[in-house]
Structure formats: C-alpha cells, structure tokens
LUMKOL-933067 format. One record per residue (C-alpha): residue in one letter; x, y, z. Coordinates in nm, 4 decimals, m for minus. Example, Ala and Ser with C-alpha at 12.3 -4.5 7.8 and 13.67 -1.06 7.14 Angstrom:
2
  residu      east     north        up
       A    1.2300   m0.4500    0.7800
       S    1.3670   m0.1060    0.7140
% end
This chain:
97
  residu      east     north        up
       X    9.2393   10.4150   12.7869
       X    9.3068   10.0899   12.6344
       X    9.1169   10.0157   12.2602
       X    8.9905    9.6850   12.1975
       X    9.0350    9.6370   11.7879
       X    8.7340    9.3843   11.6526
       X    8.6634    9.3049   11.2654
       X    8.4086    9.0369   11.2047
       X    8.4648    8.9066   10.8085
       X    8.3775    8.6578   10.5892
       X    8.6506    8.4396   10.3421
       X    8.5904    8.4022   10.0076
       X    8.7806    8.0410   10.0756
       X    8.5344    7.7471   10.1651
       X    8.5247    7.6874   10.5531
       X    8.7521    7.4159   10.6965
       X    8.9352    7.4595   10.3485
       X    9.3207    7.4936   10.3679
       X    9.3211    7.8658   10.2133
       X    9.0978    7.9215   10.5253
       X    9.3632    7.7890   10.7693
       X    9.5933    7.9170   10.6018
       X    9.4866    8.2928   10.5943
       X    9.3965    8.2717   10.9470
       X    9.7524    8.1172   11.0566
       X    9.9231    8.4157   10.8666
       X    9.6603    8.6592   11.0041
       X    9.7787    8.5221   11.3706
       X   10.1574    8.5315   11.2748
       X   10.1576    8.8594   11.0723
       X    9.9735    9.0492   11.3517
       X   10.0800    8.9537   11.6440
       X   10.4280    9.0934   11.4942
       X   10.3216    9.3755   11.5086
       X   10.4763    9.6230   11.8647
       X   10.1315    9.7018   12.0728
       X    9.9120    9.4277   11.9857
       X    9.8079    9.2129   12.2874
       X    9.5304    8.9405   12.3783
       X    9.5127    8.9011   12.0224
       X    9.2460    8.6098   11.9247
       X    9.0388    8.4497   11.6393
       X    8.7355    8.3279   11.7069
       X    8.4365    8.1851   11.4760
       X    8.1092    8.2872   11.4668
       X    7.8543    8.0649   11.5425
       X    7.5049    8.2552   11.5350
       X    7.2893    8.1858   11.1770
       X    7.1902    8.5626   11.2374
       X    7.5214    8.6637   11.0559
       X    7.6937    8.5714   10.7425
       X    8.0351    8.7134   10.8753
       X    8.2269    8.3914   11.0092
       X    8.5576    8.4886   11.1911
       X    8.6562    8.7616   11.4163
       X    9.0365    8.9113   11.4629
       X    9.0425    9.0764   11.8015
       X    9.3058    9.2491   11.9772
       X    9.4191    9.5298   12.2542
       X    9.6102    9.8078   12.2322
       X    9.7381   10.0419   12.5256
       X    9.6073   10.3632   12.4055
       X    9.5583   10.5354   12.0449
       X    9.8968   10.5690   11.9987
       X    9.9621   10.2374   11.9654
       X    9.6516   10.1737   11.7677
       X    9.7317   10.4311   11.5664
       X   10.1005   10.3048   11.4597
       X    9.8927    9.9328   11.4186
       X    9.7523   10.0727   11.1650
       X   10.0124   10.2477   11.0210
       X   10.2688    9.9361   11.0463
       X   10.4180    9.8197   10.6748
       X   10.3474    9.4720   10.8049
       X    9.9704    9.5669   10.8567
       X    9.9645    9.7554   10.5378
       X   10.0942    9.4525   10.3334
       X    9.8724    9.2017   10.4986
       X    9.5604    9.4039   10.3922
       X    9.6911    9.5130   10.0766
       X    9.8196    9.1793    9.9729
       X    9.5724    8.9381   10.1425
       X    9.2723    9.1230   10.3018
       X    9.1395    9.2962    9.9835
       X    9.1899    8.9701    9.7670
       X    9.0124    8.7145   10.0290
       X    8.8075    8.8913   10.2354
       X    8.4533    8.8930   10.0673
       X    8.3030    9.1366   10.3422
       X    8.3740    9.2679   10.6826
       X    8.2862    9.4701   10.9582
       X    8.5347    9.7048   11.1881
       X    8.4639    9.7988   11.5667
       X    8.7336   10.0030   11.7630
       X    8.6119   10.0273   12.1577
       X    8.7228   10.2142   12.4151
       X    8.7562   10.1145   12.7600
% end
C-alpha cells in the first residue's frame, strides 16, 4: 500500500520574501534526494480558513520506504537544521492508499 506523506506549515519568513524561496527550493532539492520519495510537490494554500500557507507532499511505495524517509541523515538535518528554526507551525498527515 503506497503512503501519501502531507505537512501543511507556516514560515516564519514573510511570503514572496527570498528566505521563503529559498527554504522551499532547498526543501524541493533536499527531499527529493532522498531514495523512495516520488510525486513530490509544493503547493500554497489559498483558503483564508487556514493560517498554514505551504504544503510538502510526497509518495512512498510502502512503510518501508516511509519509514527509512524518515530515518534518512539528509531528512534529519533538514528538520533539525532548518525545519525547527523556520517553521512557525505545522501540521503532519500520513495516508494510506
């Protein structure tokens, strides 16, 4: 069963700033590096019913590869290094298809 990985956040950068373009470029580069992501995508939110603004989204095969996604150094250091730092709030939804 394939796992469709969704987080819906808000930046502490402005929008349209360059720190915003900026941490979503490196979001797409750094995770998309990563072995078992696929259809990965950033989209922006555009309903005034919620303050989160972006959403990551990507597929993976089956647990196992969500599973080592999550346990990837590269995935580790992007969260450790820029999620907690710029991210002012988030939600996470893992589905299963």
């Amino acid at each position: 069963m394939t796992i469709q990985h969704t987080v819906v956040f808000r930046l502490v950068h402005e929008a349209g700033s360059a720190e915003e373009r900026e941490f979503l470029a490196t979001g797409r580069a750094v995770l998309t590096s990563i072995p078992g992501v696929e259809d990965f995508a950033i989209r922006r939110q555009v309903s005034p019913k919620s303050d989160l603004e972006h959403q990551f989204s990507m597929v993976f095969q089956d647990v196992g590869a969500y599973r080592a996604y999550n346990e990837h150094p590269a995935h580790s250091a992007f969260v450790s290094e820029r999620w907690v730092p710029e991210v002012a709030a988030f939600q996470e939804y893992d589905f299963e298809e």
